[in-house]
SERO-4910 file (N, C-alpha, C, O; in steps of 0.05 Angstrom, whole numbers):
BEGIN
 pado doro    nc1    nc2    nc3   cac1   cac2   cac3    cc1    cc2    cc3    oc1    oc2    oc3
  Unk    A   -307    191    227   -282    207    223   -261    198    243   -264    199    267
  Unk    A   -235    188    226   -212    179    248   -215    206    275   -230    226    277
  Unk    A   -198    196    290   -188    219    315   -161    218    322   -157    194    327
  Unk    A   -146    227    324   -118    228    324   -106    247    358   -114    269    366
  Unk    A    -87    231    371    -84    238    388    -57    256    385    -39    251    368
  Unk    A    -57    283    404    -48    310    389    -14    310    385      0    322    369
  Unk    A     -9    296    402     30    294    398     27    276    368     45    280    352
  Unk    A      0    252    361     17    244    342      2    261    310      8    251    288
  Unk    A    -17    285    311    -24    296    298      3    317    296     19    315    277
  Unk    A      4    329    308     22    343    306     48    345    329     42    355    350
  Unk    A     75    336    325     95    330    344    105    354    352    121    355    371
  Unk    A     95    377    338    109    403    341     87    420    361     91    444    367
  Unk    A     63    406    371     41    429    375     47    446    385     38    467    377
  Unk    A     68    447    413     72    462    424     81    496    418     79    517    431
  Unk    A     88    490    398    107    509    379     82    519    366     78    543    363
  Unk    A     67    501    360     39    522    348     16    542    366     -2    559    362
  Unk    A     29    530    389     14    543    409     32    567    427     27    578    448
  Unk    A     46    569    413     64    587    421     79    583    447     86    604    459
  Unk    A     87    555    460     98    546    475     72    527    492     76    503    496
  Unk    A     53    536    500     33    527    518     27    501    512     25    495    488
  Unk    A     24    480    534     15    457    525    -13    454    543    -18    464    565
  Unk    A    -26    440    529    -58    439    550    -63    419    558    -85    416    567
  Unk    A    -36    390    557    -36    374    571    -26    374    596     -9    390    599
  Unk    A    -32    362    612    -24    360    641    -34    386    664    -25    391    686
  Unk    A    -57    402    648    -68    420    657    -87    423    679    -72    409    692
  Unk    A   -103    427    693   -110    416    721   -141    411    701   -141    412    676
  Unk    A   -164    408    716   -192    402    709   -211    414    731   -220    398    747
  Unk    A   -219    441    731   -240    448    746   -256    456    736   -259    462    712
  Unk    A   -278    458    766   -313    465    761   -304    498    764   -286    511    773
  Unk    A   -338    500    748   -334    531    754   -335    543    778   -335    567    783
  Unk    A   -337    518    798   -338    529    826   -322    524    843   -325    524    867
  Unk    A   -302    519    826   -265    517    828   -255    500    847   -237    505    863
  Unk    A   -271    475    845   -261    442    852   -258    429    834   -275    424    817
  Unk    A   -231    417    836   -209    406    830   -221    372    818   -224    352    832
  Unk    A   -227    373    789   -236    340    789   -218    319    774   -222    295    768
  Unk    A   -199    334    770   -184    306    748   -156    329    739   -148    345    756
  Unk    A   -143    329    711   -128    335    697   -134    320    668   -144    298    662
  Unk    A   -121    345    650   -122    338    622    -95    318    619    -72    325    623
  Unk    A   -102    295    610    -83    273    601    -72    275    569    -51    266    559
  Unk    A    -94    290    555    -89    293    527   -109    294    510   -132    287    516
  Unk    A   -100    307    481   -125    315    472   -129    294    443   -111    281    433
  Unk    A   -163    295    432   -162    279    409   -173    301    392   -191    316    400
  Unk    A   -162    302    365   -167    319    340   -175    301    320   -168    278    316
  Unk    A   -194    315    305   -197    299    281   -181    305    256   -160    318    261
  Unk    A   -186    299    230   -166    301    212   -161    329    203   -142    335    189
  Unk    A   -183    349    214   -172    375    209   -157    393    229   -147    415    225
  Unk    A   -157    379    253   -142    392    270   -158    406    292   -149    420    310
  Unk    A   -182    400    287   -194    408    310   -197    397    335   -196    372    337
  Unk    A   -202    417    360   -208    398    382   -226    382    381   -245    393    371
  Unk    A   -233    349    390   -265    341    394   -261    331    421   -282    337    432
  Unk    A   -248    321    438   -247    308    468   -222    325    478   -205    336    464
  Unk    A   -225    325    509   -204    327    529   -202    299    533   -224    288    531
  Unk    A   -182    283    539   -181    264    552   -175    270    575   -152    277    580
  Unk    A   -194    268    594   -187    271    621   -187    254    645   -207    241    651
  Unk    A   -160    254    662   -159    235    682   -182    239    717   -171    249    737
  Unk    A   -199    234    716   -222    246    743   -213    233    769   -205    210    775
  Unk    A   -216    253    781   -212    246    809   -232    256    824   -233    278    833
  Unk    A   -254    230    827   -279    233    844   -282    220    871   -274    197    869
  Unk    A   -290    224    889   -298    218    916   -280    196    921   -290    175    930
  Unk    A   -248    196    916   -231    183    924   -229    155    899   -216    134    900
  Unk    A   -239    162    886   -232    141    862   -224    163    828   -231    186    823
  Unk    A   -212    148    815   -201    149    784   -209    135    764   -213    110    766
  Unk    A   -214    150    738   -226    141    714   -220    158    696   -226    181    698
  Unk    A   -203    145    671   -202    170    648   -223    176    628   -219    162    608
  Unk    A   -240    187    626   -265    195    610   -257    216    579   -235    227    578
  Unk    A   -273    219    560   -270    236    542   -293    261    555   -313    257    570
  Unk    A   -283    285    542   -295    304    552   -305    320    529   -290    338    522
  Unk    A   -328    318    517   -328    340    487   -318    365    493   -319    374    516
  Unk    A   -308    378    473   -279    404    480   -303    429    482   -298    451    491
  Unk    A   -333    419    470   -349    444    468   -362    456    500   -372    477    506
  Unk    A   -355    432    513   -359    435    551   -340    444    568   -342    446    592
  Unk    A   -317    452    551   -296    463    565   -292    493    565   -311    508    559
  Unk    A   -263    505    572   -264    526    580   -228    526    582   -219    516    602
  Unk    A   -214    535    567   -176    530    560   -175    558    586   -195    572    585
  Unk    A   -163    562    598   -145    580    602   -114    582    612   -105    573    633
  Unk    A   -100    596    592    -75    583    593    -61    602    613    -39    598    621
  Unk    A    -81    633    622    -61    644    645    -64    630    674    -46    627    691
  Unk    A    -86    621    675    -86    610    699    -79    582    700    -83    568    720
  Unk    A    -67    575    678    -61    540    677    -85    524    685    -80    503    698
  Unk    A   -110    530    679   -131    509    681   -150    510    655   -151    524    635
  Unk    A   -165    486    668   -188    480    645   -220    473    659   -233    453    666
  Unk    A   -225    499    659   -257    496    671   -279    476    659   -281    476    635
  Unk    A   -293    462    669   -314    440    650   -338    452    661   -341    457    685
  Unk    A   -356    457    641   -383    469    650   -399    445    662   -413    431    648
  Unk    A   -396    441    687   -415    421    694   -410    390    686   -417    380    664
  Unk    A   -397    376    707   -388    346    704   -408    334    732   -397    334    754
  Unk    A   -437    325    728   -439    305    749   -426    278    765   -404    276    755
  Unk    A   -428    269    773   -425    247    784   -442    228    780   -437    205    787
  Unk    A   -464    235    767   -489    211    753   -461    209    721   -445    190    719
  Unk    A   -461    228    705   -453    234    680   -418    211    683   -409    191    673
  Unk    A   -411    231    702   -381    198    707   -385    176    709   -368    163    696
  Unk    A   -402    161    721   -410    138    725   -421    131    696   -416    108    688
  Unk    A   -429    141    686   -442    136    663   -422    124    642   -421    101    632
  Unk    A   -403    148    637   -380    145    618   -373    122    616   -377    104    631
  Unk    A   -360    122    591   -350     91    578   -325     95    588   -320    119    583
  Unk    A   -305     84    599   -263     86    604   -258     89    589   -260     71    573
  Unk    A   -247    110    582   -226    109    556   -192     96    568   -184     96    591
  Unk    A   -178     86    545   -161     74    540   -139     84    522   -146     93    500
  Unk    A   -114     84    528    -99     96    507    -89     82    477    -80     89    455
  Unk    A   -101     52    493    -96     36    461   -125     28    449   -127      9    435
  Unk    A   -144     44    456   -169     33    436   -168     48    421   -152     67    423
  Unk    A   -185     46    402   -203     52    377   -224     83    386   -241     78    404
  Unk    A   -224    100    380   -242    110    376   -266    110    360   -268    130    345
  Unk    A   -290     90    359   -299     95    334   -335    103    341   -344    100    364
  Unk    A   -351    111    320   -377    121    327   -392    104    353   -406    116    370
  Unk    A   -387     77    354   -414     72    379   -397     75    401   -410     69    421
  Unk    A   -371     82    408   -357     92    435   -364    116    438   -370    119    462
  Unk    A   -366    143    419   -366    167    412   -399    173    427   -410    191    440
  Unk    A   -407    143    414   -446    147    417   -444    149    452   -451    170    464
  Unk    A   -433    122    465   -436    129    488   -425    149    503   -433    154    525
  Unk    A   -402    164    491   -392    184    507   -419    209    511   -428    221    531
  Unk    A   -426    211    478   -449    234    468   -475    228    499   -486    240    517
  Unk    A   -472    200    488   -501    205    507   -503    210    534   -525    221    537
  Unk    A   -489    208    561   -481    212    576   -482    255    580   -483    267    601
  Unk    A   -481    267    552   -480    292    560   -506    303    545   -513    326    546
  Unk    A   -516    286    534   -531    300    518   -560    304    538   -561    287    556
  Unk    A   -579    321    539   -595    325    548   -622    302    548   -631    291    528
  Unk    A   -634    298    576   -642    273    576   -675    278    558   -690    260    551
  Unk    A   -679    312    554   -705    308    536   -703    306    510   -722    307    495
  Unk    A   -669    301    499   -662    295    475   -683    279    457   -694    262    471
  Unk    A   -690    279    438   -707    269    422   -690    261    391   -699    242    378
  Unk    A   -674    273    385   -663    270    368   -651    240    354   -636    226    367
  Unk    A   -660    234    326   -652    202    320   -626    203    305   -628    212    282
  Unk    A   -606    196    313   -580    190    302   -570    164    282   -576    140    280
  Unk    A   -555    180    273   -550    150    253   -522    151    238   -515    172    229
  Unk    A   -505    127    235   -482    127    233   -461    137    206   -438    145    204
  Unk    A   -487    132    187   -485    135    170   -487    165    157   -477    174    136
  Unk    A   -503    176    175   -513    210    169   -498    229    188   -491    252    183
  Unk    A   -493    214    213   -477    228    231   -456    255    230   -433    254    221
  Unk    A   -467    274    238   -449    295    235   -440    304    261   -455    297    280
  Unk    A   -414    321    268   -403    339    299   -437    356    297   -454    352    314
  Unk    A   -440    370    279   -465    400    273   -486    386    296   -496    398    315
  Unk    A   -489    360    289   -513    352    306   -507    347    332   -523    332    342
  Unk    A   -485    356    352   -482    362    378   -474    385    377   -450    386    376
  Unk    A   -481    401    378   -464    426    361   -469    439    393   -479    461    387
  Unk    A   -467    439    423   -469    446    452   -445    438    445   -426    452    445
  Unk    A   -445    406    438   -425    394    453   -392    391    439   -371    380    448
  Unk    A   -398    406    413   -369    415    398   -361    433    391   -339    435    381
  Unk    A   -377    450    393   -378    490    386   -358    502    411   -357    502    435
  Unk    A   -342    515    384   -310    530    404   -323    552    410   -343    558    397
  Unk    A   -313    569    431   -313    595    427   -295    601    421   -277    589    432
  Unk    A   -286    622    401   -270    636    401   -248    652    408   -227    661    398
  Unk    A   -263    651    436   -248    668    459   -238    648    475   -221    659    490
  Unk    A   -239    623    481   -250    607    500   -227    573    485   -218    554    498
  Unk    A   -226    578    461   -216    549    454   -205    559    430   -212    578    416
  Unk    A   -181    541    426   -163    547    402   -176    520    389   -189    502    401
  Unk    A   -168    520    360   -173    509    328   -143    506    315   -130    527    315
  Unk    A   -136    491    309   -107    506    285   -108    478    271   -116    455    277
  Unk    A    -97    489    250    -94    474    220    -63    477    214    -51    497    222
  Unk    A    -52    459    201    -29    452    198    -25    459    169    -42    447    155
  Unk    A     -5    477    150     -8    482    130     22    468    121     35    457    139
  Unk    A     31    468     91     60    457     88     61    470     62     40    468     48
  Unk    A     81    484     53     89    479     23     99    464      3    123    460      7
  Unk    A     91    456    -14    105    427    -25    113    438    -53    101    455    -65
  Unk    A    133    426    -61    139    421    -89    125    402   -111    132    378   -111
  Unk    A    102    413   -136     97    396   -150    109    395   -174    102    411   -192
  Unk    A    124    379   -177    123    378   -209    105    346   -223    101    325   -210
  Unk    A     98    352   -252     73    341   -266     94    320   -281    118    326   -286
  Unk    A     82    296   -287     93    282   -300     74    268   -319     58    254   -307
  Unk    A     71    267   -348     53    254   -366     57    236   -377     74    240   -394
  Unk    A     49    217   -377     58    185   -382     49    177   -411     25    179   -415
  Unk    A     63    170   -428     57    180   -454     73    147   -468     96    138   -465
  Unk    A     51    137   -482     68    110   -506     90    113   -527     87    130   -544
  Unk    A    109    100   -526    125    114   -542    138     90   -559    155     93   -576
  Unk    A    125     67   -552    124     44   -568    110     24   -550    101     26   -527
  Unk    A    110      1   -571    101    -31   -562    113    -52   -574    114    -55   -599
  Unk    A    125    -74   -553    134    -96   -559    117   -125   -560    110   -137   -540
  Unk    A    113   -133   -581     92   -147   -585    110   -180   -584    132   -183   -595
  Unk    A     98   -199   -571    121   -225   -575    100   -248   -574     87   -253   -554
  Unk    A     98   -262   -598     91   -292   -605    107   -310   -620    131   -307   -628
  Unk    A     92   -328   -623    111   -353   -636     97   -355   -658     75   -346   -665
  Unk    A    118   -374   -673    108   -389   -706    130   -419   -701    146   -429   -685
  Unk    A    120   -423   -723    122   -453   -725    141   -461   -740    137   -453   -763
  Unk    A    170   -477   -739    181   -480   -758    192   -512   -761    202   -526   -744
  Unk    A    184   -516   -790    190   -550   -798    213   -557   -808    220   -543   -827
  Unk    A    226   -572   -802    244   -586   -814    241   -617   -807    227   -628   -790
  Unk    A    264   -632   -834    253   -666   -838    291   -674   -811    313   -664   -809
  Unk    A    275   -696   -796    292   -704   -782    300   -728   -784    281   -743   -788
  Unk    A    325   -742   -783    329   -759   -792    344   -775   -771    364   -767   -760
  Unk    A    330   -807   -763    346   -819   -740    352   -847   -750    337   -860   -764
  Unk    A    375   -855   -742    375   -888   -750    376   -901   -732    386   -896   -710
  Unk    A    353   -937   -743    356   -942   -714    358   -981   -727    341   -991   -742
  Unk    A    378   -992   -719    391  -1007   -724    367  -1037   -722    353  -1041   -702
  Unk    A    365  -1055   -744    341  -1077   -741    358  -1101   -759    378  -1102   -774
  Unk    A    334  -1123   -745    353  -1152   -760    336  -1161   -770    313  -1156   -763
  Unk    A    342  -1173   -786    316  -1196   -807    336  -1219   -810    360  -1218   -815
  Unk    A    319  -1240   -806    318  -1264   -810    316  -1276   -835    299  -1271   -851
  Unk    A    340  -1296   -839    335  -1296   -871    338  -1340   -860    342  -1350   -838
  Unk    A    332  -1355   -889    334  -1380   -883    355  -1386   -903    351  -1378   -926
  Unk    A    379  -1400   -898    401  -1411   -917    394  -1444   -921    392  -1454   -898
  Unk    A    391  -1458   -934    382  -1480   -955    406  -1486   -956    419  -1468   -966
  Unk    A    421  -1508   -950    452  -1517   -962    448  -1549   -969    437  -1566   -955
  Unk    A    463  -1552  -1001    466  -1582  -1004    491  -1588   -994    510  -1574  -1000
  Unk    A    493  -1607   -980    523  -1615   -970    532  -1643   -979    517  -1661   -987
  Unk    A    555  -1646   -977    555  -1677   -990    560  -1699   -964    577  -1691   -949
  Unk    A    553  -1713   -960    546  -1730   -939    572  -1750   -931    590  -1754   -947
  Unk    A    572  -1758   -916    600  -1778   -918    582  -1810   -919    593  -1830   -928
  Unk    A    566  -1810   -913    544  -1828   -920    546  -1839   -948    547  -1863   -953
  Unk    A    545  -1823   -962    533  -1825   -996    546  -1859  -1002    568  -1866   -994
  Unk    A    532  -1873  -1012    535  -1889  -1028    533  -1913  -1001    537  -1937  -1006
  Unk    A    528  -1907   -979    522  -1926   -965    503  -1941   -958    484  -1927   -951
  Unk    A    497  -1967   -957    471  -1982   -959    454  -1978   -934    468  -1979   -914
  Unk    A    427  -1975   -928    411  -1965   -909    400  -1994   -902    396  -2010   -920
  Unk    A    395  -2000   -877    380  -2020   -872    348  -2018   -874    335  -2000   -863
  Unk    A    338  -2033   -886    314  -2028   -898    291  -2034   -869    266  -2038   -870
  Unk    A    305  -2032   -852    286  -2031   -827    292  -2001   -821    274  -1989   -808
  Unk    A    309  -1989   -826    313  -1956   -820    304  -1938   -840    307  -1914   -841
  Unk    A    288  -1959   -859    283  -1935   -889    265  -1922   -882    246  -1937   -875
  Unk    A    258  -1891   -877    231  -1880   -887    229  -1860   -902    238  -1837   -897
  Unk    A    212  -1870   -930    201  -1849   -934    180  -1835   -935    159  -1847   -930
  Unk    A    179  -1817   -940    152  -1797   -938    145  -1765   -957    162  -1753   -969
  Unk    A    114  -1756   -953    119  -1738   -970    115  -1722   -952    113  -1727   -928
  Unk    A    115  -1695   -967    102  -1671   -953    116  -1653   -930    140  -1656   -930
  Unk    A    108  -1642   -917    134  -1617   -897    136  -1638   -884    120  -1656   -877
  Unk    A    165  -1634   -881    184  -1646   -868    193  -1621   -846    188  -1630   -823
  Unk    A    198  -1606   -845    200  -1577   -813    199  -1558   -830    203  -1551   -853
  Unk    A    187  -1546   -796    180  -1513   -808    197  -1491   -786    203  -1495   -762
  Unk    A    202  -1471   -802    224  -1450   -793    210  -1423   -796    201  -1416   -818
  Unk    A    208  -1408   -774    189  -1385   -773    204  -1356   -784    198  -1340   -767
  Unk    A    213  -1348   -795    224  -1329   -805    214  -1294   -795    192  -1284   -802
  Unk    A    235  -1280   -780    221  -1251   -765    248  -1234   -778    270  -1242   -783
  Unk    A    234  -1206   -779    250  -1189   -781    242  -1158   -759    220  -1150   -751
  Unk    A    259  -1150   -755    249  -1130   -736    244  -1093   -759    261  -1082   -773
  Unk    A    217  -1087   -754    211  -1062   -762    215  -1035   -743    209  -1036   -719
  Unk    A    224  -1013   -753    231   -994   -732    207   -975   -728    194   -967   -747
  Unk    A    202   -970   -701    174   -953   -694    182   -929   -679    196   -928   -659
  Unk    A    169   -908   -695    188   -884   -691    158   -870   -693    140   -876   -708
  Unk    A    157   -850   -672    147   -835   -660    155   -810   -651    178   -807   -643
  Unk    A    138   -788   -650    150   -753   -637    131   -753   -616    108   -762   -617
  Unk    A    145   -741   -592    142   -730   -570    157   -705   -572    180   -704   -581
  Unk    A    140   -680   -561    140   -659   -548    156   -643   -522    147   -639   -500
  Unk    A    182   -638   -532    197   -620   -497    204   -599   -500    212   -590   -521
  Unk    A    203   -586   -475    207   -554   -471    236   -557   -486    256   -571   -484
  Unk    A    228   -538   -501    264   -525   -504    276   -512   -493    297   -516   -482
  Unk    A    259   -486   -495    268   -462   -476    245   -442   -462    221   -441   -469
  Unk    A    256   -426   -442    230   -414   -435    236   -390   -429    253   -384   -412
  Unk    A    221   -371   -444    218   -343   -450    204   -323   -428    180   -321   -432
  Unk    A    209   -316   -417    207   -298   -390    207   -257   -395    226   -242   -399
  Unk    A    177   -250   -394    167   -228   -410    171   -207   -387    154   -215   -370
  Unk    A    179   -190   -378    174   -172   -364    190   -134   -369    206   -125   -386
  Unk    A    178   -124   -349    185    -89   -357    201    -80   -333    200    -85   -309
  Unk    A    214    -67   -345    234    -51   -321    230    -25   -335    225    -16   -357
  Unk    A    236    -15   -303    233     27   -304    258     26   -306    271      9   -294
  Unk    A    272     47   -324    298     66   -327    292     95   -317    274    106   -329
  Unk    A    303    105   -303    304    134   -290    325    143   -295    348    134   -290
  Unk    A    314    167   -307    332    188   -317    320    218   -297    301    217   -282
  Unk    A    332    236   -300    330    269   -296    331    284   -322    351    282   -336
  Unk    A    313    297   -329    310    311   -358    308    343   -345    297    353   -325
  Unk    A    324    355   -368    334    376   -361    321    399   -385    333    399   -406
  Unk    A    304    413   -384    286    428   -402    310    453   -406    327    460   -391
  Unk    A    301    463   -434    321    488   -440    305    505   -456    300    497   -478
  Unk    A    295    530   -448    285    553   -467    301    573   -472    324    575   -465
  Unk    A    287    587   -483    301    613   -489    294    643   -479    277    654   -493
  Unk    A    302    655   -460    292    671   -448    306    704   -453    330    710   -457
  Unk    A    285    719   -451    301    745   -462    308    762   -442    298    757   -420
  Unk    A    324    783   -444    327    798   -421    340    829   -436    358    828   -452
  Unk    A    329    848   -428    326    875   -434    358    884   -428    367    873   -408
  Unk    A    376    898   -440    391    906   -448    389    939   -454    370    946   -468
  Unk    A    411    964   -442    411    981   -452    424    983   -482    440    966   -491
  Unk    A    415   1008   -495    416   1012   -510    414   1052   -510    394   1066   -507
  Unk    A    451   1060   -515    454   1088   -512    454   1093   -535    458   1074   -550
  Unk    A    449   1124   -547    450   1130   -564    460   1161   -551    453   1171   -530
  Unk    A    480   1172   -571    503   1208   -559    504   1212   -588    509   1198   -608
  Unk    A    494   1246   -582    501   1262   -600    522   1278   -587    518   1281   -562
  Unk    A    552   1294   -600    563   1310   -584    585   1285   -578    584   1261   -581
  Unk    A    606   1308   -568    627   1299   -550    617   1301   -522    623   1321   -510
  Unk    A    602   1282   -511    596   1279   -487    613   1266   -466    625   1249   -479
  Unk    A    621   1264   -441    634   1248   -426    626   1227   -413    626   1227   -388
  Unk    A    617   1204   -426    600   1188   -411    613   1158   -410    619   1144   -429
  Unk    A    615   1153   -389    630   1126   -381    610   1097   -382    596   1091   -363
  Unk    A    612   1083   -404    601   1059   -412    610   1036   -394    592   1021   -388
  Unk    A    632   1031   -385    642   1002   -381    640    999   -354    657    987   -341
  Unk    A    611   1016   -339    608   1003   -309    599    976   -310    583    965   -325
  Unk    A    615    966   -289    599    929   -281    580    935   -253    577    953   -236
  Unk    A    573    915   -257    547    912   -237    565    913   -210    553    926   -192
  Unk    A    582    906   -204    592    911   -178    606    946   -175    613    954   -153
  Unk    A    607    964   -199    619    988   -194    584   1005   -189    584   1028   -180
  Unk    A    557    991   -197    545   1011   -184    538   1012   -158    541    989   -148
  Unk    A    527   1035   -137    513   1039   -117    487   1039   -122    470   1043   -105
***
């Protein structure tokens, strides 16, 4: 169980205590020597006492210790706080408390053990751990130690969260024929008879040849267009909800009682009082 230290449980305590504060209060034995002062107190989440934090002042040295609140003794006419029995074995013992640690069960354990009785027998466990099972060492009296609980009034109003539609969003598919041009050459072969300026001229018959068969070859290409689809984002659709806040304003119908005179007779009776002409 957290522990909460008492200014930041409650900033007002004082006021709950009807001005009294029980910090900075002195720390005596019942045999009214002077061992320390209350530094401050730790509560758990209901507001109860469980430690004094107290500053000790033993045989010329200082140590702030926790004190279970069920070993104490408040009195606020005399401005002190009696502790039933604080050894000097039991101080030595104590773990330091700190104002910036942790409170948590195996600090608590060593504070417990230090008070608890050495023919204790009892097996503890973290998990089962209850205050009931020190119940010396956390039991108020009545007369003897204050308790208080912090109450508040709040405003609820109910709110029911209720469907009132759904927006559903997918895709479909849509085709159309696309059409691209893309510009190509072909190779063609032109064949020309020409007339020679040669013609009719005699060849020297050491320059004659003839022959059969291919005489040159000419490779003929034309270019084909290669057209292909690829895939790109077009656009991108971005899904999300927003709150609108409004204030709704409820309207019934409510009745409200009304006189109703009824006179026999010439009576004298004056109808047209307003609410400000009665006493």
């Amino acid at each position: 169980m957290p522990l909460y230290k008492l200014a930041d449980f409650d900033p007002n305590y004082r006021e709950t205590f009807g001005g009294d504060d029980i910090r900075d209060l002195d720390l005596y034995t019942q045999g009214g020597v002077k061992v320390g002062s209350v530094a401050d107190v730790l509560v758990d989440a209901d507001g109860r006492f469980r430690y004094l934090v107290i500053d000790t002042q033993y045989n010329s040295s200082s140590k702030r210790i926790l004190l279970p609140i069920g070993l104490s003794r408040i009195d606020y006419n005399q401005q002190r706080v009696y502790v039933d029995g604080l050894s000097k074995e039991q101080l030595q013992s104590l773990p330091e408390y700190r104002d910036n640690m942790t409170v948590d069960y195996d600090y608590e354990e060593q504070v417990r053990g230090a008070y608890r009785p050495m023919s204790s027998d009892v097996a503890y466990n973290r998990d089962t751990y209850n205050y009931q099972q020190d119940a010396s060492l956390y039991n108020l009296n009545e007369q003897d130690h204050q308790t208080f609980k912090l109450y508040e009034e709040r405003l609820i109003a109910n709110k029911n969260r209720i469907k009132t539609g759904e927006v559903a969003i997918g895709k479909h598919i849509e085709t159309e024929t696309a059409r691209v041009s893309v510009p190509i050459e072909r190779e063609r072969v032109v064949i020309e008879r020409v007339n020679s300026t040669e013609v009719g001229t005699a060849v020297n018959p050491s320059e004659l040849h003839f022959q059969e068969g291919e005489i040159t070859r000419i490779e003929i290409y034309e270019e084909t267009p290669e057209i292909h689809k690829e895939a790109f984002v077009r656009e991108e659709i971005r899904v999300r909800k927003v709150v609108d806040r409004d204030t709704v304003e409820a309207q019934e119908t409510i009745r409200r009682e009304e006189l109703d005179i009824n006179t026999q007779g010439d009576l004298p009776i004056q109808t047209d009082v307003t609410p400000s002409d009665r006493v």
